[in-house]
C-alpha positions as CSV (number, residue, x, y, z in Angstrom):
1,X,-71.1,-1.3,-56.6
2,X,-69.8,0.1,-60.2
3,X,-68.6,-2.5,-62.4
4,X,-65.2,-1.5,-63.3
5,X,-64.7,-2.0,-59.2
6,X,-65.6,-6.3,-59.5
7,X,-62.1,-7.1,-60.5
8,X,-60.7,-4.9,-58.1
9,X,-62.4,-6.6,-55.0
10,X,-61.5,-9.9,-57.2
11,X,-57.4,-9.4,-56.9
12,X,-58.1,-7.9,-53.5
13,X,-59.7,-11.7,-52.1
14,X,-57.3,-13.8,-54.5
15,X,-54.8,-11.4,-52.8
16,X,-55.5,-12.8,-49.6
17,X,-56.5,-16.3,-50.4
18,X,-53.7,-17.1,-52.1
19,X,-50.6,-15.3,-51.5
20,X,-48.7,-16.1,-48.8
21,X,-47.2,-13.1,-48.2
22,X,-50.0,-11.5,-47.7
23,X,-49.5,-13.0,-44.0
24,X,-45.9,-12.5,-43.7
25,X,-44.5,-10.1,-40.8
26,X,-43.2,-8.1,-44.0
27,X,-46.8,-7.2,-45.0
28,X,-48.3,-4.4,-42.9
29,X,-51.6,-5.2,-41.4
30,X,-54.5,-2.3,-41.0
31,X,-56.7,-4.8,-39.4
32,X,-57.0,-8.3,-37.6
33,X,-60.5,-10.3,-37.4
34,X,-60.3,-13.5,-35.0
35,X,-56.6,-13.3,-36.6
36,X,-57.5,-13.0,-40.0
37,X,-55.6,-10.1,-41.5
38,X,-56.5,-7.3,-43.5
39,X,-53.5,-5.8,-45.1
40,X,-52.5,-2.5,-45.6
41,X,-52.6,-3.0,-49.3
42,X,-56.2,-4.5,-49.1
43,X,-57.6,-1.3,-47.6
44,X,-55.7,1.4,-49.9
45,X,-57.2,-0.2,-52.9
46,X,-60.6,-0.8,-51.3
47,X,-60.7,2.6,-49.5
48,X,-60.2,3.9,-53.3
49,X,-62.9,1.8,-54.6
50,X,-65.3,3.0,-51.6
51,X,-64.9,6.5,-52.4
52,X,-65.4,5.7,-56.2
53,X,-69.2,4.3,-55.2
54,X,-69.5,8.5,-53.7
55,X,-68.4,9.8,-56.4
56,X,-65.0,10.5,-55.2
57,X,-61.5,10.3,-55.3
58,X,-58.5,10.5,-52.6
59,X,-56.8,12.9,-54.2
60,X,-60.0,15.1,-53.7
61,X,-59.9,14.9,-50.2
62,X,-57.8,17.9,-48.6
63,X,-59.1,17.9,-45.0
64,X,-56.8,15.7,-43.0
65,X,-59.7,14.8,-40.7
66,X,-62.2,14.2,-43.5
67,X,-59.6,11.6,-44.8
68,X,-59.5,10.0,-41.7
69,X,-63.0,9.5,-41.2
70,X,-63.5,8.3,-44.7
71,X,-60.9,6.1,-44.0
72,X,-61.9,4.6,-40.7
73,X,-65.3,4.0,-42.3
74,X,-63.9,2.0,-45.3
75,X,-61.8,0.0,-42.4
76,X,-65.0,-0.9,-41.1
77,X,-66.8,-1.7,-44.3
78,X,-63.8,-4.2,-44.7
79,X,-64.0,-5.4,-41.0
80,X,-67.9,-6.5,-41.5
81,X,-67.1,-7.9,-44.8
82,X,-64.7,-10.2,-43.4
83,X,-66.9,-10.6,-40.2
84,X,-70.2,-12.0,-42.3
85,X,-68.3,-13.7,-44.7
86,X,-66.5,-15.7,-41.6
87,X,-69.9,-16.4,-39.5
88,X,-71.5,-17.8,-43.2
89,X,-68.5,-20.0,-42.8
90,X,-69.6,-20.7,-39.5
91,X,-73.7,-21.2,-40.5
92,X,-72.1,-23.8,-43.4
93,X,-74.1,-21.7,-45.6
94,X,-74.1,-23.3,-49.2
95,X,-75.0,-21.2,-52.2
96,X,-75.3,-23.5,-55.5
97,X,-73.8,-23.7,-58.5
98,X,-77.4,-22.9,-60.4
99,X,-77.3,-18.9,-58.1
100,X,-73.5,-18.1,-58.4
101,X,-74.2,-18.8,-62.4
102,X,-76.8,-16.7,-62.5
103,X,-74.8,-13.7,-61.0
104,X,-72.0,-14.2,-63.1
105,X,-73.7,-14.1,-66.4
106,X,-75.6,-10.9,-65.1
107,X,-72.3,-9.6,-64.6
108,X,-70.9,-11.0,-67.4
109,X,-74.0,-9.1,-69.7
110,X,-73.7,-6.4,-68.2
111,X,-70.2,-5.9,-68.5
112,X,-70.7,-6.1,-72.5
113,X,-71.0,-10.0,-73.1
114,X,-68.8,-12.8,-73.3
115,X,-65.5,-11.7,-75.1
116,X,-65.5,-8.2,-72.9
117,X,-66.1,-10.3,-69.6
118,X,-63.1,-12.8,-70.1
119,X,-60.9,-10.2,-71.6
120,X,-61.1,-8.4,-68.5
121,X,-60.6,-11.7,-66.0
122,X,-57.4,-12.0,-68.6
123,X,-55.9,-8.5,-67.9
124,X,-56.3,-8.6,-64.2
125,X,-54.7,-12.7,-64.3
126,X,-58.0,-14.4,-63.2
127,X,-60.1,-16.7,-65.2
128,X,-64.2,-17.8,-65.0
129,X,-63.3,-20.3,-62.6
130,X,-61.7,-17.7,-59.7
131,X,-64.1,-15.3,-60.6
132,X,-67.5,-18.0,-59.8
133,X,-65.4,-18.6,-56.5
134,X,-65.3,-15.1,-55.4
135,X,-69.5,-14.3,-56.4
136,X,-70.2,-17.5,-54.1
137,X,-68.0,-16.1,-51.1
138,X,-69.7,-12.8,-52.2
139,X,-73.3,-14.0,-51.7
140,X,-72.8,-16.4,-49.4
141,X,-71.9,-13.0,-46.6
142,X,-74.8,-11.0,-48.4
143,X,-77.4,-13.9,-47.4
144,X,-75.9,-14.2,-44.0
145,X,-76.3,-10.7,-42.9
146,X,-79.9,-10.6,-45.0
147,X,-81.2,-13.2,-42.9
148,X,-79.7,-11.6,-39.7
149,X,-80.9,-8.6,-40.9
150,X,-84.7,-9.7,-40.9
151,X,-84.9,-11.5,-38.0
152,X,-83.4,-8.0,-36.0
153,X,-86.6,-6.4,-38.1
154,X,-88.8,-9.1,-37.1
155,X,-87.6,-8.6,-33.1
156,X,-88.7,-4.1,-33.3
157,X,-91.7,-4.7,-35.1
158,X,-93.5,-2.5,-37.1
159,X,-94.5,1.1,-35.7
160,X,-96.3,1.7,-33.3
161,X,-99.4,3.7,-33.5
162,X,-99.1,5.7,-30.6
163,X,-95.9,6.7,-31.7
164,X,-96.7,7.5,-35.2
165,X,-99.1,9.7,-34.2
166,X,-96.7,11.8,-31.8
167,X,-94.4,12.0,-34.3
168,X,-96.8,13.6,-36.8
169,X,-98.2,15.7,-34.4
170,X,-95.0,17.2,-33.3
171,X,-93.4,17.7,-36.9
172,X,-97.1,18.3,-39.0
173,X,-95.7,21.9,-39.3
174,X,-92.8,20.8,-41.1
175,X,-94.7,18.4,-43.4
176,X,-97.0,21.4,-44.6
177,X,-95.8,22.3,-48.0
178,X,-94.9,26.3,-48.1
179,X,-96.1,28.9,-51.5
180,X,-93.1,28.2,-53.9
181,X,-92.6,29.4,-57.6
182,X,-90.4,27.8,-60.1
183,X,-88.5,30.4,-62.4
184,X,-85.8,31.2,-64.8
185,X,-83.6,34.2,-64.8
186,X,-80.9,36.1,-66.9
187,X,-78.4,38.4,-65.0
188,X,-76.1,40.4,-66.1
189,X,-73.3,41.0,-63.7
190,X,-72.3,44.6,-62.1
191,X,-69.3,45.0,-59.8
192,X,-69.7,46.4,-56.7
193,X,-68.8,50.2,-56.3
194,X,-69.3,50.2,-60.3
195,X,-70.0,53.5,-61.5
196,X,-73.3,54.8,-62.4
197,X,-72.5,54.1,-66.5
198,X,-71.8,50.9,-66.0
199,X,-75.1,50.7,-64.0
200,X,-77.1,52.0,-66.6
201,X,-75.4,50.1,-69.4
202,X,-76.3,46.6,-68.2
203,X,-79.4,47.6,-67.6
204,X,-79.8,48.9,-71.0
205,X,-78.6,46.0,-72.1
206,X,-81.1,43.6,-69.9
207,X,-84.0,46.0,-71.2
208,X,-82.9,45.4,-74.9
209,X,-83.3,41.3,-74.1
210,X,-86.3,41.7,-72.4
211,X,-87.9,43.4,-75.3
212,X,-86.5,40.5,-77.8
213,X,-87.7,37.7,-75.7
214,X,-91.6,39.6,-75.9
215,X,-91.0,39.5,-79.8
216,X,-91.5,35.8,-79.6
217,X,-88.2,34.4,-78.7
218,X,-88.0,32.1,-76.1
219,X,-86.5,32.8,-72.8
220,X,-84.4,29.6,-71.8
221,X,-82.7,29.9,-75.4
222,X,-81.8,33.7,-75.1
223,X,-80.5,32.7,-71.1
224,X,-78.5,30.1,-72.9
225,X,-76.8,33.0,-75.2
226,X,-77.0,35.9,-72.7
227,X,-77.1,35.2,-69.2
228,X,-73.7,35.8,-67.2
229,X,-74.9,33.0,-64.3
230,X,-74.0,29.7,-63.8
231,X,-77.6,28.5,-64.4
232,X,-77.1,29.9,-67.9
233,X,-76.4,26.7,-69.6
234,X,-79.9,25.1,-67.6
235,X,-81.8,28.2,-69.8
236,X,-81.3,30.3,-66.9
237,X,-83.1,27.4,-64.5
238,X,-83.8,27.9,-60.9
239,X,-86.4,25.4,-59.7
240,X,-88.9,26.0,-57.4
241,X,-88.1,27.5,-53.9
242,X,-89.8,29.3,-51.3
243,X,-89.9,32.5,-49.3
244,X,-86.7,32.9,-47.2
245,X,-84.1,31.2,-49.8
246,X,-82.9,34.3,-52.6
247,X,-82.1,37.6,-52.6
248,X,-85.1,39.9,-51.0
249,X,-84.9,42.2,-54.2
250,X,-85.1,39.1,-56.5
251,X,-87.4,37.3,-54.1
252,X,-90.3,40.0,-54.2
253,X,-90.0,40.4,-57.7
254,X,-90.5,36.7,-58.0
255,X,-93.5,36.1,-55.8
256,X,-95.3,39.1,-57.3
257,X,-95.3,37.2,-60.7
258,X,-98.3,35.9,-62.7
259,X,-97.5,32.5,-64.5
260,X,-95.8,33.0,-67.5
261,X,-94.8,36.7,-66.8
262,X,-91.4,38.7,-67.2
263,X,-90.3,40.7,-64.4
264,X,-88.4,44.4,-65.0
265,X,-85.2,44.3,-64.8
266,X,-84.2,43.7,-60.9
267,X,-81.3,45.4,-59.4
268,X,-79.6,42.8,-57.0
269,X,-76.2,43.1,-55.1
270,X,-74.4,41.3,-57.7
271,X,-76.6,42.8,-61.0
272,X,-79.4,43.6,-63.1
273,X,-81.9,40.1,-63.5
274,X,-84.8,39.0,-66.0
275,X,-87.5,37.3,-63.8
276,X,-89.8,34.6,-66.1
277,X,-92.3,33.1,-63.7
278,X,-92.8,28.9,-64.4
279,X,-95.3,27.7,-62.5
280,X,-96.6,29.0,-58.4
281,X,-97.6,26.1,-56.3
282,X,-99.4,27.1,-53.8
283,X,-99.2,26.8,-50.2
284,X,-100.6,23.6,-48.4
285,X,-101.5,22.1,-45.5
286,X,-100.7,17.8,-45.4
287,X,-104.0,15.7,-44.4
288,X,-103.8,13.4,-41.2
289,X,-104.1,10.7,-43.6
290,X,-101.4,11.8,-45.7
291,X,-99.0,13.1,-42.9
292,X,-99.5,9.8,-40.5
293,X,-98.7,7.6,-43.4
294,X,-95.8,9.4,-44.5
295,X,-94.9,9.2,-41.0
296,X,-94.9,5.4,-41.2
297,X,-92.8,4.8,-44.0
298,X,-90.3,7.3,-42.4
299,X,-90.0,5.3,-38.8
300,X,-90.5,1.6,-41.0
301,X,-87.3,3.2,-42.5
302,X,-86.0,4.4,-39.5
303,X,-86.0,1.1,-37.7
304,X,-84.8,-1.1,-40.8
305,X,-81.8,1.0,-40.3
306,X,-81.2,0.8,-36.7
307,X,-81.8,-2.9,-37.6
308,X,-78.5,-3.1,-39.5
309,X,-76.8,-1.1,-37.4
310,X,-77.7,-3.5,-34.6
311,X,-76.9,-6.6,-36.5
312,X,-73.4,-5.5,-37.3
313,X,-72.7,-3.7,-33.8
314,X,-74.3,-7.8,-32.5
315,X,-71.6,-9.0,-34.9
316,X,-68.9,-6.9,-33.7
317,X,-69.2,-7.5,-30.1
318,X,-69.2,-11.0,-30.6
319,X,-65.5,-11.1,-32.8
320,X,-62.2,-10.4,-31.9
321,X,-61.3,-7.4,-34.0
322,X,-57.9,-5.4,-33.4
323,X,-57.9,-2.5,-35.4
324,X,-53.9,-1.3,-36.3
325,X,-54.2,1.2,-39.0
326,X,-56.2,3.4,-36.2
327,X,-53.3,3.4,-34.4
C-alpha cells in the first residue's frame, strides 16, 4: 500500500466509526456485512485508492465493463476487510501497545519524520492518538487472516511428488530455454507506397550512420540522436527475444549476427534498420533437477494461493453479506 493512501483509509474508518450519518437512511450503502455498512462514499474513495496500488486511475478506465469489474473487485477487497477485522473481534485478538508503536514510527519514518508525519494527521483532522487506533484495527485483521491463512496451508500440504513430477514431465518442453539474441537497432522510417527516392534516400542515410558508428562512435549514443523508433531513447534497445517474435526480414538478419557485429541496412515493412548484435544465448535444455525444483516452487505457490482464496471464500460463506452497489 503507497503512503500517501494511509490517511485516506484513516478518514475512511474514522468515517464510519464515528459519524453517525454514515448509518443514516440518507447515506447510500454499496454493501452490508452482518449489518455493518459500507457506504457509497467508503468505496468511491477506496476504489480510487485500489486502482492507485495498479498504477491507475478512474478516469483511465474507458471500458464500461472493465470499470465494473474493477469495481466489484475493490467491493470485495472492502467486504473481506470488514469480514477479518469483525472475526478478530470475534477471536478477542489483542495487539499491544509495544507492536502498534512500532508500526507507527515505521510509518511515521518513512513518511519523512516527525514534523511531516503530524503535519499530515493535522491536514486530514486526525491526531497520533486516532491514527495508533486505526494501525491496531489494521493489524489486528492482518494477524487474523495470517493465522487462518497457515493453518489452510498446513491442511494441503506441501506437493506431492507424484504430482511434481507429472507436472514437469508434461510442461519440460516449455521450461527448455529457446536460442535468443539481445540487440539494438536504428530505423529510419519509410511510408508505405513511398517512392523509390525516398527509398534510396533513407537508406543513404542509414548507410552514412553505419559507417560513423565503425569510425569508433558508439551505437546506443548515435540511436539516441538518430533513430526514428520508440526504443530510441533506450539507445535503440530491444532485449533479448527469440525466433517467432519480430519481423522475418529483421529476424534473419538478427540471428545471422556474430556478437558485436552490425547488420546492412535491413529493409522492413515500416523502413530501413541498423542491426548491432549484444550478446546470443544459446538454446538449452532445463535438467530434471532443475525443472522438478522449479516445478515445486511453482505448485508451493500455487497452493499458498488457493489457500487464501479458500480462507476468504471459508469467511464468506460463513457471514451475512448483501451486496447493493451490484445491484
Amino acid at each position: 500500500m503507497k503512503l500517501n493512501t494511509v490517511l485516506v483509509l484513516l478518514s475512511l474508518w474514522m468515517y464510519m466509526a464515528f459519524n453517525s450519518s454514515a448509518f443514516s437512511s440518507n447515506e447510500p450503502i454499496a454493501a452490508r456485512v452482518n449489518g455493518k455498512e459500507i457506504t457509497q462514499m467508503r468505496l468511491e474513495r477506496y476504489f480510487a485508492e485500489y486502482l492507485e496500488d495498479q498504477g491507475r486511475a478512474v478516469a483511465s478506465i474507458r471500458n464500461p465493463s472493465a470499470y465494473k469489474k474493477l469495481r466489484q473487485a475493490a467491493l470485495d477487497a472492502l467486504i473481506d476487510k470488514e469480514l477479518l477485522w469483525q472475526e478478530a473481534q470475534k477471536r478477542g485478538v489483542q495487539i499491544s501497545d509495544a507492536t502498534v508503536q512500532s508500526q507507527v514510527e515505521q510509518t511515521r519514518q518513512a513518511m519523512g519524520g516527525a514534523q511531516v508525519f503530524a503535519r499530515r494527521l493535522e491536514d486530514a483532522g486526525f491526531d497520533e492518538a486516532t491514527y495508533a487506533d486505526y494501525t491496531r484495527r489494521e493489524l489486528a485483521a492482518q494477524q487474523v487472516y495470517a493465522e487462518l491463512n497457515q493453518a489452510q496451508i498446513q491442511k494441503t500440504g506441501t506437493p506431492d511428488e507424484k504430482e511434481v513430477r507429472a507436472f514437469f514431465d508434461e510442461h519440460r518442453a516449455e521450461m527448455n530455454q529457446p536460442e535468443q539474441v539481445q540487440v539494438r537497432h536504428i530505423l529510419i522510417k519509410v511510408p508505405q507506397g513511398a517512392e523509390a527516392s525516398t527509398v534510396a534516400a533513407a537508406r543513404l542515410r542509414l548507410e552514412t550512420i553505419r559507417k560513423k558508428i565503425g569510425q569508433g562512435t558508439d551505437f546506443a549514443s548515435v540511436a539516441r540522436e538518430s533513430s526514428e523508433d520508440v526504443s530510441a531513447s533506450q539507445g535503440g534497445e530491444l532485449g533479448y527475444f527469440p525466433r517467432g517474435r519480430m519481423m522475418p526480414e529483421f529476424e534473419a538478419a538478427a540471428f545471422a549476427l556474430a556478437p558485436g557485429a552490425i547488420s546492412e541496412p535491413v529493409r522492413t515493412a515500416v523502413g530501413w534498420h541498423l542491426i548491432y548484435l549484444e550478446n546470443r544465448m544459446e538454446a538449452s535444455d532445463v535438467t530434471d533437477e532443475q525443472g522438478l525444483e522449479m516445478v515445486r516452487a511453482y505448485l508451493a505457490r500455487q497452493k499458498q494461493v488457493q489457500a487464501r482464496l479458500q480462507v476468504l471464500a471459508q469467511i464468506r460463506a460463513g457471514n451475512r453479506i448483501e451486496r447493493i452497489d451490484d445491484e
